[in-house]
Backbone bond lengths (Angstrom), bond angles and torsions (degrees), N, CA, C in turn:
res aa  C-N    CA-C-N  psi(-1)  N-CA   C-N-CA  omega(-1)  CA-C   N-CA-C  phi
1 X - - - 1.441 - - 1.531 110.74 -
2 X 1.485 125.19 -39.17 1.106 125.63 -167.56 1.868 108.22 -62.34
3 X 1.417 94.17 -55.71 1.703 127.24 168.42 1.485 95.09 -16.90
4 X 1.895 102.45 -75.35 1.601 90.12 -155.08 1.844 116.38 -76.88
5 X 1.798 94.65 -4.79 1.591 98.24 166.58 1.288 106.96 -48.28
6 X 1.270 119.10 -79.56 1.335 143.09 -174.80 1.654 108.53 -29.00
7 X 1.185 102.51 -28.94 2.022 98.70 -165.51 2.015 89.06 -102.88
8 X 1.347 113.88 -26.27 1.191 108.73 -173.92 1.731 94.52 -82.61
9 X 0.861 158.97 -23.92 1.592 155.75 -157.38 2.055 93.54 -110.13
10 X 1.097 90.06 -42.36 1.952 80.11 170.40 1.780 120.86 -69.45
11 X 1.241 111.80 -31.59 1.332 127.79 -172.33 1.426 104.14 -82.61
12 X 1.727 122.47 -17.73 1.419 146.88 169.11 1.354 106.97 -69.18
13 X 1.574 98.43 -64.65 1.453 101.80 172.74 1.456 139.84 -32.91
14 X 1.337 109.09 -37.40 1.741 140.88 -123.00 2.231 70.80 -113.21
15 X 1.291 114.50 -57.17 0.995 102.92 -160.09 1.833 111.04 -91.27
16 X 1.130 122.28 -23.31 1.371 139.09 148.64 1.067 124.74 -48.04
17 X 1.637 137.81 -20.87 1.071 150.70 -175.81 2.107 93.31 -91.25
18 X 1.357 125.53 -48.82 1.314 120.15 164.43 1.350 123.06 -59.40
19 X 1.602 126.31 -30.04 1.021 128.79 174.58 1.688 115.52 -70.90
20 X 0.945 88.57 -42.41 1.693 93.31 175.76 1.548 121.50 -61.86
21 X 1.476 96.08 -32.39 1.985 98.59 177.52 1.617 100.93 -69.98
22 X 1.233 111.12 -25.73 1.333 100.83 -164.68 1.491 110.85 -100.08
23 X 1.586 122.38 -20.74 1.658 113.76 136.95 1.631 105.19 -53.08
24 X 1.122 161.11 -51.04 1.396 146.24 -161.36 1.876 106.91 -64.90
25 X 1.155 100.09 -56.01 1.357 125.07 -168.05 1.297 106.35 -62.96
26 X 1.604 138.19 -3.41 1.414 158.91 -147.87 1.244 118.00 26.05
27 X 1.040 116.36 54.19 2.171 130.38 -147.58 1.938 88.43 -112.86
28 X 1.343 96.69 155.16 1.070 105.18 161.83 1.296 121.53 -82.77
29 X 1.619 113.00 138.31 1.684 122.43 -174.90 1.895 109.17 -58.91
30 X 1.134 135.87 157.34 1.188 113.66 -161.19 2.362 74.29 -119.79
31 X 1.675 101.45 138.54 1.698 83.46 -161.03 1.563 107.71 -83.35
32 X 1.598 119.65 2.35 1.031 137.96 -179.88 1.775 105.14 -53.69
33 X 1.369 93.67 -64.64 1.349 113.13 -162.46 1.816 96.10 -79.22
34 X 1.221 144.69 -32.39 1.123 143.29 148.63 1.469 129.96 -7.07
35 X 1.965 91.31 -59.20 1.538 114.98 -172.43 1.709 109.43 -81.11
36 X 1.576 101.44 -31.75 1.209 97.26 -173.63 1.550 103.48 -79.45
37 X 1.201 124.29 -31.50 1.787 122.63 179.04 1.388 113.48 -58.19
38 X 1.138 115.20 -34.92 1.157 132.95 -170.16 1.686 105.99 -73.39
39 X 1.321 107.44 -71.82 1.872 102.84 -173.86 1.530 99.58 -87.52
40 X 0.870 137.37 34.70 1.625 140.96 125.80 1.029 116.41 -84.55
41 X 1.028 126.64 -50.58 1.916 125.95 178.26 1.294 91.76 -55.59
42 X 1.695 117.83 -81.43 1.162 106.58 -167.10 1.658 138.35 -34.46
43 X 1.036 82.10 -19.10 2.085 104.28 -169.42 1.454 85.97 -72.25
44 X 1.814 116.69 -63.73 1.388 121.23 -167.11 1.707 101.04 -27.19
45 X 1.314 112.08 -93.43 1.447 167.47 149.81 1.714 86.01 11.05
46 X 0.989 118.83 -66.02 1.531 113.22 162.53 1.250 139.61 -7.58
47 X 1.602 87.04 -90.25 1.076 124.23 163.65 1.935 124.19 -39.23
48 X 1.689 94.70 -53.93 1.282 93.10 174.51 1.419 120.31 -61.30
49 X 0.946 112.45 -43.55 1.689 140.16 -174.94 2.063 92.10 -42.59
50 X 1.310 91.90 -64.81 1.764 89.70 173.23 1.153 134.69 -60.35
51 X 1.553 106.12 -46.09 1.196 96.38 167.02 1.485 144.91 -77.02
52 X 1.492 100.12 -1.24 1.914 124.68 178.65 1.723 85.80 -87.91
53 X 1.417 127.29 -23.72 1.829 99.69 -170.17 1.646 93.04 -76.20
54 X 1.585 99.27 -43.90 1.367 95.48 -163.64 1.617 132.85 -57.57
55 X 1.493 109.41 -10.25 1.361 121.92 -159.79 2.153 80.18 -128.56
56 X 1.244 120.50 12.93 1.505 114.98 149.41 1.861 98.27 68.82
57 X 1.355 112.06 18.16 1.794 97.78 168.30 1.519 89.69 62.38
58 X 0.989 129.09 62.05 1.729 132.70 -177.98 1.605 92.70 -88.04
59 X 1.380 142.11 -23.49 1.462 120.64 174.43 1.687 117.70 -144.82
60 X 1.095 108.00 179.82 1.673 99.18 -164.42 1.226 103.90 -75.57
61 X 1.960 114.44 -28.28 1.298 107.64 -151.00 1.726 83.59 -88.75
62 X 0.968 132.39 -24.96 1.905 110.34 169.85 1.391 124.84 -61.31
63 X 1.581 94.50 -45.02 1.539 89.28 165.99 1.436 121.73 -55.92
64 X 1.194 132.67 -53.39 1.274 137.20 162.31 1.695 117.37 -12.60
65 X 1.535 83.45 -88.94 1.667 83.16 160.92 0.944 133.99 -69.76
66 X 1.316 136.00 27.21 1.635 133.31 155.12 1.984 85.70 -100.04
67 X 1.065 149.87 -60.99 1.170 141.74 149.13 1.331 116.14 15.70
68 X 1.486 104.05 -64.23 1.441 111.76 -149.86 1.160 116.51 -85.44
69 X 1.320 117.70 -28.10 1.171 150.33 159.28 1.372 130.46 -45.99
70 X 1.666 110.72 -59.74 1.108 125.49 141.89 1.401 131.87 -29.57
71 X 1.222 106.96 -48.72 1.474 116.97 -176.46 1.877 105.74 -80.73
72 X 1.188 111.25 -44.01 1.486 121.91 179.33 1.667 95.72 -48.64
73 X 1.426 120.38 -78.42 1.503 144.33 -176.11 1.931 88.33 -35.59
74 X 1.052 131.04 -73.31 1.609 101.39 163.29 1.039 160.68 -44.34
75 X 1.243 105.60 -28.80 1.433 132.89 170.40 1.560 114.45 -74.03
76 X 1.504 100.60 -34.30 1.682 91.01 176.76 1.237 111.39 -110.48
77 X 1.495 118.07 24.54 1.604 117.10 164.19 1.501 92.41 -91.27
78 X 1.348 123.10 -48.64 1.824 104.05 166.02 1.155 134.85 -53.69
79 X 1.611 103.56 -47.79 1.638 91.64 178.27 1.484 109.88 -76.43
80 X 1.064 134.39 -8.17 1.659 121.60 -176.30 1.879 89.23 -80.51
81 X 1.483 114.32 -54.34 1.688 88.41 178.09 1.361 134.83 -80.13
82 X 1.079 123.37 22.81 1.760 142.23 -161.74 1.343 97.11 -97.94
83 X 1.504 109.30 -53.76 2.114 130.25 -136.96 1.016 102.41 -61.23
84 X 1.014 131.24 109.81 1.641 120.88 135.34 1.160 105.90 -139.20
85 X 1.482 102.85 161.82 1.927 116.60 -152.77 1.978 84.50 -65.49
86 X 1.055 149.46 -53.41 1.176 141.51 -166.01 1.418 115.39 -71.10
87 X 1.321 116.64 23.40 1.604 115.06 176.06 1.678 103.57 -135.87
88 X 1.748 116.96 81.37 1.137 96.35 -177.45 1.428 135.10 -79.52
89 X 1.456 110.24 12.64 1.587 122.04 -168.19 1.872 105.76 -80.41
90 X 1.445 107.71 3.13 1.726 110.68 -167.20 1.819 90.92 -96.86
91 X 1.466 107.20 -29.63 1.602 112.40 161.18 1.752 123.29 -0.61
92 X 1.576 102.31 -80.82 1.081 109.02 165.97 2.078 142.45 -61.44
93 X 1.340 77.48 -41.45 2.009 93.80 154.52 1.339 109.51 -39.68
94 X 1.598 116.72 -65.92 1.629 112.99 -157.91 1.712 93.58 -80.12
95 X 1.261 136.77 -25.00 1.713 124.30 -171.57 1.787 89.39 -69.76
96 X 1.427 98.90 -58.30 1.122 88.16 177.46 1.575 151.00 -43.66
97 X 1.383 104.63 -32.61 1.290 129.69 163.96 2.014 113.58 -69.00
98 X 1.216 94.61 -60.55 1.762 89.16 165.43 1.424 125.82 -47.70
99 X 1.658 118.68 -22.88 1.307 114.17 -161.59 1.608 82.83 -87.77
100 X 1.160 130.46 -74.55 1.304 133.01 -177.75 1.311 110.26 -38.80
101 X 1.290 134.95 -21.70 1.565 119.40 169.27 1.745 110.58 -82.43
102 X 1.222 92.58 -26.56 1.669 92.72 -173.75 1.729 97.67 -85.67
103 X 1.201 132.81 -8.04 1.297 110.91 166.16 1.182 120.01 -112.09
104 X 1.633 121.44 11.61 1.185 119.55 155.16 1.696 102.60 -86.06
105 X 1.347 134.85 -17.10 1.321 117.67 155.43 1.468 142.82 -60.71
106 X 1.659 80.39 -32.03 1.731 95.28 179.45 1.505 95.05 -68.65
107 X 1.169 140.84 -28.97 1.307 139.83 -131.12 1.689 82.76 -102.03
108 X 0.804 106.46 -33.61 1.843 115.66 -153.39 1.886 89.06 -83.92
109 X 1.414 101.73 -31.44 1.584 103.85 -161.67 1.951 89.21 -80.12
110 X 1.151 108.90 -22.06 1.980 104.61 -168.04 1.373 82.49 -83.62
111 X 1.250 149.54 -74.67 1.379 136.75 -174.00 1.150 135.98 -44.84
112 X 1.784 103.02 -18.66 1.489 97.16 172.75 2.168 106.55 -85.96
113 X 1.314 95.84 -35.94 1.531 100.40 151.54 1.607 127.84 -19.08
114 X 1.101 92.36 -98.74 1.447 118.92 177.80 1.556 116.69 -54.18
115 X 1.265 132.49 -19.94 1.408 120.82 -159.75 1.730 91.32 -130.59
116 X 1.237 122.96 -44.31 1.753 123.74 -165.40 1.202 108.49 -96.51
117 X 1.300 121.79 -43.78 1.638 118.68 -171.53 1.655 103.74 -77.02
């Protein structure tokens, strides 16, 4: 379960990382790629969520990244309904939101480190 977290939140990544140039770039969001970032993360995020009850939050750095995650998964339910290229004050929302997704990955990547391998 953790596994396909991990490949579902990278494959998130992969497409969130275009979305984000194109919040920078003041571009319109394309809503295709929106839907798909979206119920992939969510799928991730799931998943993790189950498999951190089931294994009891056994370390900080999971908890963490269920944290981080959490906080990301808010952040981009605002900025996905905020965005449009003529509002540049949502700017900071989505960096912000990427940083917290990417360190609930990193976070996810030290636990898979440290605890599975």
């Amino acid at each position: 379960m953790i596994y396909a977290s991990i490949i579902l939140f990278c494959i998130a990544a992969i497409l969130g990382t275009s979305l984000i140039y194109n919040v920078v770039a003041d571009k319109h969001l394309p809503k295709a790629l929106k839907t798909i970032h979206s119920i992939i993360a969510s799928a991730g995020f799931i998943l993790l969520v189950i498999y951190a009850i089931q294994e009891h939050f056994n370390s900080y750095y999971l908890l963490f990244s269920v944290g981080c995650f959490v906080i990301a998964a808010i952040l981009g339910v605002v900025v996905l309904r905020k965005y449009t290229p003529e509002r540049p004050n949502v700017k900071p929302l989505a960096l912000l939101y990427a940083l917290m997704a990417v360190g609930g990955l990193s976070m996810l990547f030290v636990y898979y480190s440290l605890y599975l391998v």
